[in-house]
N, C-alpha and C positions, 0 to 999 in steps of 0.2 A: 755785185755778186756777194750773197750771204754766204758762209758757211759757219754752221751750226754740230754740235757733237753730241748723238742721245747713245742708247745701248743701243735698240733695235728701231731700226727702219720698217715699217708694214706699210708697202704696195700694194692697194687693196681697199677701201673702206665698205664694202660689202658683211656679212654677218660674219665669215669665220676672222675677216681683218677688224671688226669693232668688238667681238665676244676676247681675240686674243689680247688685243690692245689693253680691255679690261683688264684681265686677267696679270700682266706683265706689270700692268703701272700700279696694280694692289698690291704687287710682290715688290713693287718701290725701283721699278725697272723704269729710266727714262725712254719715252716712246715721241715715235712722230710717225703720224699718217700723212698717205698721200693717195688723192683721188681726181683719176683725171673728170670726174663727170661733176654736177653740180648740188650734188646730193649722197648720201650713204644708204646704205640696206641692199645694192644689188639688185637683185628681183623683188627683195621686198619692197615693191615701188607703189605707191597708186598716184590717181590724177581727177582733178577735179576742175569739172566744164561744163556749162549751159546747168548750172544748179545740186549735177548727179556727183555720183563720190565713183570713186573705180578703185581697186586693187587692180593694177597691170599684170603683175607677174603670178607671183606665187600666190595663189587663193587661198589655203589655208596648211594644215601643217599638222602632223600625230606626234605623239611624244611614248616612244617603248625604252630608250634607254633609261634606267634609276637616275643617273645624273639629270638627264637633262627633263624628267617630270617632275624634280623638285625643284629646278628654276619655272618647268611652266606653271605650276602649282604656284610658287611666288607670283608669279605676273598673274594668276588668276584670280589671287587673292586684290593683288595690288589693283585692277580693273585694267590692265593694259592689253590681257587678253581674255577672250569669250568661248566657249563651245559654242561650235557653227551647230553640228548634228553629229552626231553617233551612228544614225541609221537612215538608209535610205532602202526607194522600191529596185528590188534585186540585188541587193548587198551584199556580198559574202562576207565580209566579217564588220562587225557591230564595237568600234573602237571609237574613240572622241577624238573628231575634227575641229583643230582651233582654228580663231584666227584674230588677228592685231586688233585690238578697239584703241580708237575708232577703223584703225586699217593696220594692216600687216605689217607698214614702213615705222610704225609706234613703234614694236618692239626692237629694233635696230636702232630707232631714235633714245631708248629708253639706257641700254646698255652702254651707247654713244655719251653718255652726258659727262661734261668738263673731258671730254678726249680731245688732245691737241690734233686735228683734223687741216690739212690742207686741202680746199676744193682747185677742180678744173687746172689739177697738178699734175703733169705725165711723170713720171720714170723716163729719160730717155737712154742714159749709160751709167755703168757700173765697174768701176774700178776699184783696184785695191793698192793699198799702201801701207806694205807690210801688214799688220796682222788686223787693217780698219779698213773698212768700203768708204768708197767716197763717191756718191750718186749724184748725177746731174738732173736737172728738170727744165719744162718747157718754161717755166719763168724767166730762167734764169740763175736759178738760184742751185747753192751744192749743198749738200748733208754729210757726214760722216757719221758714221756707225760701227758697232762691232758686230752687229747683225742686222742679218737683211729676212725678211719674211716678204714671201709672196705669194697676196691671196686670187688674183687677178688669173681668169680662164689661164688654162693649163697654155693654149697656144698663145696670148699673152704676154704669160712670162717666156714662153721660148723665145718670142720676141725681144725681149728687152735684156736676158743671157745672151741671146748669136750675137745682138746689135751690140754686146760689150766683150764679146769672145772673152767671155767666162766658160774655163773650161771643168767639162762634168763628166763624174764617172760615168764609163760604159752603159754600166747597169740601171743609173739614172738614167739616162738617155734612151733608153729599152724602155725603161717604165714610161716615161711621159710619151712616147711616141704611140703607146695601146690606149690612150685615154684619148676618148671622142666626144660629142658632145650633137646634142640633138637641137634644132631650131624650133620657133615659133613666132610665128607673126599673128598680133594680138588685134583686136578691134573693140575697143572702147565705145559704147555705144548709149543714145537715151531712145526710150519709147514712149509712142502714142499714149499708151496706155499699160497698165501692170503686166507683165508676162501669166501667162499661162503655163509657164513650167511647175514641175510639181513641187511642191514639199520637201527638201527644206530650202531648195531655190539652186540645186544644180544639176548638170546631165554630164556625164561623160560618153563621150559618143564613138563608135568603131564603123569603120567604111565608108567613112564621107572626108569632104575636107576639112571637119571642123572637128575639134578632140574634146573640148570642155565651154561648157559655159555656164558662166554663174549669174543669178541674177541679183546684182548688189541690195535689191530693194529685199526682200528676203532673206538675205543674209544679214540684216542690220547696219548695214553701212552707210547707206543712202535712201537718204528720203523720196527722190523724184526716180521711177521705172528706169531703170539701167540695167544694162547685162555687160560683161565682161565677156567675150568670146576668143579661146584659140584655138588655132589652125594649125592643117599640120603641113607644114612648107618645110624644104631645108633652103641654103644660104644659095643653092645653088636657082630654084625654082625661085625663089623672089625676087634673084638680080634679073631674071630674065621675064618674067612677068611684066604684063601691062597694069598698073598697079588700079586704076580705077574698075577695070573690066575683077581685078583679082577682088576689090573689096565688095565689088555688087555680088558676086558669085557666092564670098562665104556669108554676105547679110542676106541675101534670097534663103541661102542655106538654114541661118538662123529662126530666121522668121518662122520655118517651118514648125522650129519648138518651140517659139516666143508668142504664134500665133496674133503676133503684133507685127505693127508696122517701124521700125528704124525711123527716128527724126533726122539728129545729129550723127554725129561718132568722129572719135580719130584712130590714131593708129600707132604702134609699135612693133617694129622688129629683134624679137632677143636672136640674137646670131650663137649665144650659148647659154641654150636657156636651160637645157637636162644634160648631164653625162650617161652616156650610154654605157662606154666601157671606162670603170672606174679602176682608180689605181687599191690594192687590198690594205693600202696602210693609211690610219688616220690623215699622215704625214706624210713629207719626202725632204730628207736631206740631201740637200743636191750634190753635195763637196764633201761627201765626208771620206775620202781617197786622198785628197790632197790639201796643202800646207796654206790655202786661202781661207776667210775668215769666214763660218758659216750663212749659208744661206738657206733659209727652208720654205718651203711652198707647202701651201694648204688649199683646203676648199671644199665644196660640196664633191669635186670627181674623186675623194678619198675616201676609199673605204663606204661608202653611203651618200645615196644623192638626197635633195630635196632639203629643207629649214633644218632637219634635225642633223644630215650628215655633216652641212656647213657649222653650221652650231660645236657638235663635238670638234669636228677637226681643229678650229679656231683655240677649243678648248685644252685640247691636248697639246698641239703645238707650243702653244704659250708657254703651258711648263718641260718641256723640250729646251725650249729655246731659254730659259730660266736658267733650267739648270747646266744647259752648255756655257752660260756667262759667268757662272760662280766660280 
């Protein structure tokens, strides 16, 4: 058994748990990440098979906050990120669509650089001792901290607060209980031949089972006819789905736009892939009622969903959590 002493502990290596992390350890704040999967960026995921490139999750990303257009302005500069399109057929509003070059998972990897990251590391309990947390993980191994950040889905973290009967005020407890979060089961897929979608290579779609799909050869990402496809399923309709009967249904579906035939493909289920009902504060201090040492939770369901809400929240947090430690 290790145990280890930083300021802040961040749960999380997702965008707003790598943007915070940034942020703490420039302010000269010792940090340590912990990620139960095998990789960072969250959504910002993609996957590459049978030749083609895919962005899984998040396709691409706007930037209206002043803050956060002049980091993307820096990464546009830097080549890490590209304008997809601006404009598409039936568009209502004509604003610039980024996205990661070579893929969306760059810009998480870019921010990420020299962060002390643990992979395929769970949170399992959270104790305190006197005025320090002292967290356990599926290693084996324990942390001490003076703070704890948590960027991991809202239900999550409830998980890993009940599972350590940490107790939170009321009104916390109010707030995280109205935050929801939407599903998506993805299909990663190659084609016969180039799609037939239009210009600049994506659809968003209403009344079918399928909500978007990108075609990565068009988008720049990938050399060999790929599309990216998601569906609109929740957690409840997947468990109970026959899953091959489910994947022919949304690739027949496809086809319909791609006017091609499906070779390959795999698959992905985000079980929290959008929040529906967001919490209105960047942030959430969970404890700030009582004499335990703080913990605060971030993410995309604060205040703004999607790369930019995650983005600020991580942002703001950080110096939250900064200047609660001074």
């Amino acid at each position: 058994m290790i145990v280890r002493c930083v300021d802040v502990l961040i749960i999380g290596a997702g965008l707003s748990g790598v943007v915070a992390g940034r942020r703490l350890l420039d302010a000269q704040n010792t940090i340590q990440l912990v990620e139960k999967s095998a990789s960072i960026g969250g959504r910002l995921a993609n996957k590459r098979f049978d030749g083609a490139f895919f962005d899984t999750g998040a396709q691409f990303f706007t930037a209206k906050d002043p803050i956060f257009q002049n980091f993307v302005s820096d990464w546009v500069s830097s080549g890490i990120v590209k304008e997809w399109y601006s404009d598409y057929p039936g568009a209502l509003s004509k604003h610039p669509r980024y996205r990661g070059s070579p893929a969306m998972n760059t810009i998480a990897k870019n921010i990420a650089t020299r962060l002390p990251i643990k992979f395929k590391t769970k949170a399992l309990k959270i104790s305190n001792e006197g005025k320090i947390w002292k967290t356990s993980f599926s290693n084996d191994e324990e942390l001490t901290s003076k703070a704890i950040l948590i960027t991991a889905p809202v239900p999550q973290a409830i998980e890993i607060i009940n599972d350590s009967n940490v107790v939170l005020d009321k009104s916390v407890k109010k707030r995280l209980s109205e935050i929801s979060y939407e599903s998506c089961y993805a299909i990663m897929a190659t084609l016969e031949k180039p799609s037939k979608i239009p210009s600049p290579g994506s659809i968003s779609i209403t009344g079918d089972i399928i909500s978007w799909i990108s075609d990565n050869q068009q988008k720049g990402i990938s050399q060999i006819p790929s599309i990216t496809i998601h569906s609109n399923l929740d957690y409840a309709q997947f468990k109970s789905a026959e899953i091959k009967n489910l994947d022919q249904s949304i690739i027949e579906s496809a086809e319909k736009y791609t006017q091609t035939k499906v070779k390959s493909y795999q698959t992905h289920f985000w079980r929290y892939s959008k929040p529906l009902e967001r919490d209105p504060q960047r942030f959430i201090e969970a404890n700030t009622n009582t004499s335990l040492p703080p913990i605060f939770l971030a993410g995309d369901a604060m205040a703004g969903p999607r790369v930019e809400g995650a983005f600020l929240s991580g942002f703001y947090v950080a110096d939250a959590i900064a200047n609660n430690l001074r």
